[in-house]
N, C-alpha and C positions, 0 to 999 in steps of 0.2 A: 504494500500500500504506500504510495506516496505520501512523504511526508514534508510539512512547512521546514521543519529543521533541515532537509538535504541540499545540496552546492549543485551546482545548474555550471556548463560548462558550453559559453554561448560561444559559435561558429567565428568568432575573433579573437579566441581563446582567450578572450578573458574568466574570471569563474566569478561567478557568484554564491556566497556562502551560506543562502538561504531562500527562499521562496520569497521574501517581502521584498515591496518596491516601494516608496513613499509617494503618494499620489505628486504631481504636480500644483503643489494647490496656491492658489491667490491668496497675498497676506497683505499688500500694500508697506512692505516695512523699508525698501529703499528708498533712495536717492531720487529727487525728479530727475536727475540727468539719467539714470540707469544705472546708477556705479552704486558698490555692495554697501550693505549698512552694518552696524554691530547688529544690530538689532536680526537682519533677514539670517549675516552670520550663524547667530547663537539659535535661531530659531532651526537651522538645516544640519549644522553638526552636533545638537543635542538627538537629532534625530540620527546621526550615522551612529552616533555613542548606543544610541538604544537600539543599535542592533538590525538595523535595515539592511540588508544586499546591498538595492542600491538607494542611493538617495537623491531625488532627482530634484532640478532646482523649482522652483515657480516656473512658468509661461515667461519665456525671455525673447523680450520684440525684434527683431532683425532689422528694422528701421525705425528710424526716429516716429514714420507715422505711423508704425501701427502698434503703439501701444493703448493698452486696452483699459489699464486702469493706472490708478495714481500709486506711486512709489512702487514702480512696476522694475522689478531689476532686467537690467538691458543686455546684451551682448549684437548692437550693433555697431559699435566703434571702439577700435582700440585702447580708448582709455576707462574701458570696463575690466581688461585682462590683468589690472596689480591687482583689484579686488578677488577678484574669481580665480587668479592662482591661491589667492591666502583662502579661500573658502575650500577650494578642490582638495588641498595638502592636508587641510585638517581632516576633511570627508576619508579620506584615504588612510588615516593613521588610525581609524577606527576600523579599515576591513572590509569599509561600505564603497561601492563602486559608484563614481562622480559622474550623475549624467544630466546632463544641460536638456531642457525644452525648448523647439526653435517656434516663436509662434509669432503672429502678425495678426491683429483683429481685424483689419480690413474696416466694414462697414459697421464693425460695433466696438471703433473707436470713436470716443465722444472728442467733437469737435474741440469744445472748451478747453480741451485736455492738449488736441494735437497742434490746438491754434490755425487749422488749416480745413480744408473738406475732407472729411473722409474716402476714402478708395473701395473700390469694391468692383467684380469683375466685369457688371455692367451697372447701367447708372440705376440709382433708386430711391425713390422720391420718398420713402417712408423713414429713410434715415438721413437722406440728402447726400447720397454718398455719389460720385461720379467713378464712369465705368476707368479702369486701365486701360491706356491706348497696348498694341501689342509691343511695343519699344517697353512700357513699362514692364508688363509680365515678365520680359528674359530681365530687368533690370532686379524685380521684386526674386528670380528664380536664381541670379548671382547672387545675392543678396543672403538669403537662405544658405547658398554654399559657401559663401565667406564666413557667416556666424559658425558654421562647423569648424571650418578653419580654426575660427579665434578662437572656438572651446575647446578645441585638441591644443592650442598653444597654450589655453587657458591652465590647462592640467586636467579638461575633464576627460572620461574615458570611452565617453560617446555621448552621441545626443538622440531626443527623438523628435520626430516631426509632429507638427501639433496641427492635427487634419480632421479636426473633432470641434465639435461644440458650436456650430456658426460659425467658426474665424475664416480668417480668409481662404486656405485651402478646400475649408469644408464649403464655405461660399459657391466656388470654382466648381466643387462636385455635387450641387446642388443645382439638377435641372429648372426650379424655381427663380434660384436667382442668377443665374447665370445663362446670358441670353444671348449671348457673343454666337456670331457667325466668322472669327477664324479658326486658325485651328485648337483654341483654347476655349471650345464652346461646340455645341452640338450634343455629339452622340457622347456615349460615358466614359468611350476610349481618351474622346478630344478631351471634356470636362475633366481628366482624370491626367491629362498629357504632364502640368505642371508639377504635378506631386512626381509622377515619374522621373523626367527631368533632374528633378533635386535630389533623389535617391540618386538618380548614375552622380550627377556630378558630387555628392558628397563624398561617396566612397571612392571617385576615384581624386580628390583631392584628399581625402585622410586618411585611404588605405585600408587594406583587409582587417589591420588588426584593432581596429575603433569600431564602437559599437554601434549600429545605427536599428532603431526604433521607429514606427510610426504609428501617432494613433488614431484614432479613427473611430465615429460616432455612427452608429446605424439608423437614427432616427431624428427628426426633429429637421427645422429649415430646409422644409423640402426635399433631405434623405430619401433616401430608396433602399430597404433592406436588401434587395436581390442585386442593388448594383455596387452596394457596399462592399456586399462579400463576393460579387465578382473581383472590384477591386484589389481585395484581399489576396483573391486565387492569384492573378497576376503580381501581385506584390511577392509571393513566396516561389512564384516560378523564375521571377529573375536571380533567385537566389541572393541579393545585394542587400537583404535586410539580417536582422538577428533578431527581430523580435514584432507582433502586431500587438499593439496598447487596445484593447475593444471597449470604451464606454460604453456601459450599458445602464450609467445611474441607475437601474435596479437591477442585481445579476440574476433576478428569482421573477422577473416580469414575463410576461406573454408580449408579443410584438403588438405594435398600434393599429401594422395594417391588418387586415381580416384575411389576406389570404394567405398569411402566415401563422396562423395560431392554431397548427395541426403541432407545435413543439415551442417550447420557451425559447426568448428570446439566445439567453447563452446554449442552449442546444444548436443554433442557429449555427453556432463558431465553433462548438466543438465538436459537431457531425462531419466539420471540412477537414482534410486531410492537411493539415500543416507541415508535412515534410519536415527539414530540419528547423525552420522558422517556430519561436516558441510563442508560445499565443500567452499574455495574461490580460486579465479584467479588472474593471473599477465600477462602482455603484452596490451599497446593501453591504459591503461585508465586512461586519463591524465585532462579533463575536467567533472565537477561538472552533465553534462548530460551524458556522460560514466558511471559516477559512478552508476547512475538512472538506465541506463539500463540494467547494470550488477545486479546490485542486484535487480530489474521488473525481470530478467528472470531465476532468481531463487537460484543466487549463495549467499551465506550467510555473507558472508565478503570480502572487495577487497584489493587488496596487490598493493601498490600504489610506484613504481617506484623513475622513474623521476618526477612526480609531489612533491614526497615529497625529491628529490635535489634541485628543484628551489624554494618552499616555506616549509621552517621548517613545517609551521600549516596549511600543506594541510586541513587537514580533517577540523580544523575550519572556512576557506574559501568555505568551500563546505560545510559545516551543515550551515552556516549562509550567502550563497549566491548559490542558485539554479541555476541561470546563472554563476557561476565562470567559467573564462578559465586559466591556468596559464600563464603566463608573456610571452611573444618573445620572442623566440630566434634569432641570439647567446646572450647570457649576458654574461657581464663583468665579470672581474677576483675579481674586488671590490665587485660586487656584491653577488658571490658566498660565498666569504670572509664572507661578512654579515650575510648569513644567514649557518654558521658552518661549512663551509669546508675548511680543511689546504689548504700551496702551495703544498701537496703532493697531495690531492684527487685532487685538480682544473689542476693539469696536469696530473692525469689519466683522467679527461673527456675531456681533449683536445683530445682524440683518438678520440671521439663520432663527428662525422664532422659535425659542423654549432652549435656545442653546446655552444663553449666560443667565445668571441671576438677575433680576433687576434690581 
């Protein structure tokens, strides 16, 4: 039986020393320029200390415009890389493998934020964003492959692509909002041309032995579950990846469309043959029997949220306690305090209702 506690030994031979992954998650704790904070610091290597594989940073914008929220840690200019070597070396002296998220909000960066319009693959009057000319897309898809650059220079040990949640890749492979008639628009292959793109040229500017990731959301903004995980099929037949990230914000959900709820949604990914490409999931799995039964049903590593906000050492709570639950909520503002989050992350999860005490 698979267990959380076993070392995973991904196709760029790096290892990982356990099934947990630290979700990517928004905390708002850096610099408006992008550059590291103490604060986003002590928040990401109390997290490698408690025991993560790997530990991966926040959503890091690849250009000035697409970041998506405020104190958004950056890696699209070189004078983000003093910070992110001194965050990586620390991640690394606890065992946990250092991996960057390359993301771009696109149309759900707020303007106030970027001082400018927002971008997005075609134009769209609901958020006011104006479409990329095709000069832009190869400029936004360099772009993308420099910030891996800078993260391999940085000290991290790979990145993954952030093609989930609305942002702009996932924009791109949304028949909905993406209405382009070059070849960056169309059928799922075209919609889907940019993400590929950035996979060859990562790897072949950082090499076989850098870890490359991508994630990817099957639902929501005009998703299409059947062409997600066509997506998918072709993402592990080029062989250039190590790993597919599947959001599913709930791993135990039934799909939205009706003609897929002959099987849950995580059946959905782990019914496909992932060849050497290891699959893990994010949404719901927040108890130490979650954890069991996600990886019992075949997914290879889980990306653990919330469970690793309320306890730094999730993963050592749950290799050394098989009944683990996390803590009640709401908790205190002290309490979050303790275990690594500024007053800046502990009032962005005052959004999340019933999570802090009032």
């Amino acid at each position: 039986m698979r267990s959380s506690n076993d070392k995973l030994i991904f196709e760029s031979g790096q290892e990982m020393k356990n099934r947990f992954m630290l979700a990517p998650l928004t905390n708002t704790q850096s610099h408006e320029d992008g550059t590291l904070s103490d604060d986003e610091y002590k928040w990401l290597t109390k997290r490698a200390e408690g025991g993560f594989g790997i530990t991966m940073s926040c959503a890091s914008h690849v250009q000035e415009i697409g970041k998506g929220f405020p104190g958004q840690l950056g890696i699209f200019d070189d004078k983000h890389i003093e910070g992110l070597k001194k965050l990586t070396a620390e991640i690394k002296k606890h065992d946990s493998l250092a991996i960057a998220q390359l993301h771009h909000a696109g149309m759900r960066s707020p303007e106030e934020l970027i001082k400018t319009q927002p971008v997005c693959p075609s134009d769209d009057s609901s958020t006011g964003s104006r479409g990329l000319s095709t000069e832009e897309v190869i400029k936004l898809r360099e772009d993308f492959i420099s910030a891996a650059l800078r993260a391999k220079v940085s000290g991290y040990q790979g990145v993954e692509i952030h093609g989930a949640h609305g942002y702009i890749l996932s924009q791109f492979l949304s028949s909905e909002i993406n209405r382009r008639e070059d070849e960056y628009g169309g059928s799922n292959e075209n919609r889907s041309r940019i993400l590929f793109e950035i996979v060859d040229g990562i790897r072949d500017v950082c090499g076989s032995d850098f870890i490359l990731g991508v994630r990817l959301s099957p639902e929501g903004f005009g998703l299409k579950l059947a062409e997600i995980k066509e997506i998918c099929e072709s993402l592990i037949s080029t062989k250039k990846i190590d790993f597919l990230d599947i959001s599913l914000w709930d791993s135990f959900k039934e799909p939205n469309e009706e003609e897929h709820k002959e099987k849950n949604l995580l059946k959905h990914f782990t019914d496909m043959d992932f060849k050497d490409t290891f699959l893990t999931v994010a949404g719901n799995i927040r108890t130490a029997n979650d954890v069991s039964k996600i990886l019992e049903s075949g997914v290879d590593f889980v990306t653990i949220g919330r469970g690793g906000i309320l306890h730094h050492d999730f993963p050592k709570k749950v290799i050394g306690n098989p009944e683990f639950k996390p803590i009640q909520l709401p908790v205190s503002k002290k309490y979050l305090s303790n275990e690594g989050l500024s007053n800046r992350f502990i009032k962005y999860m005052q959004r999340w209702q019933g999570f802090v005490e009032e």
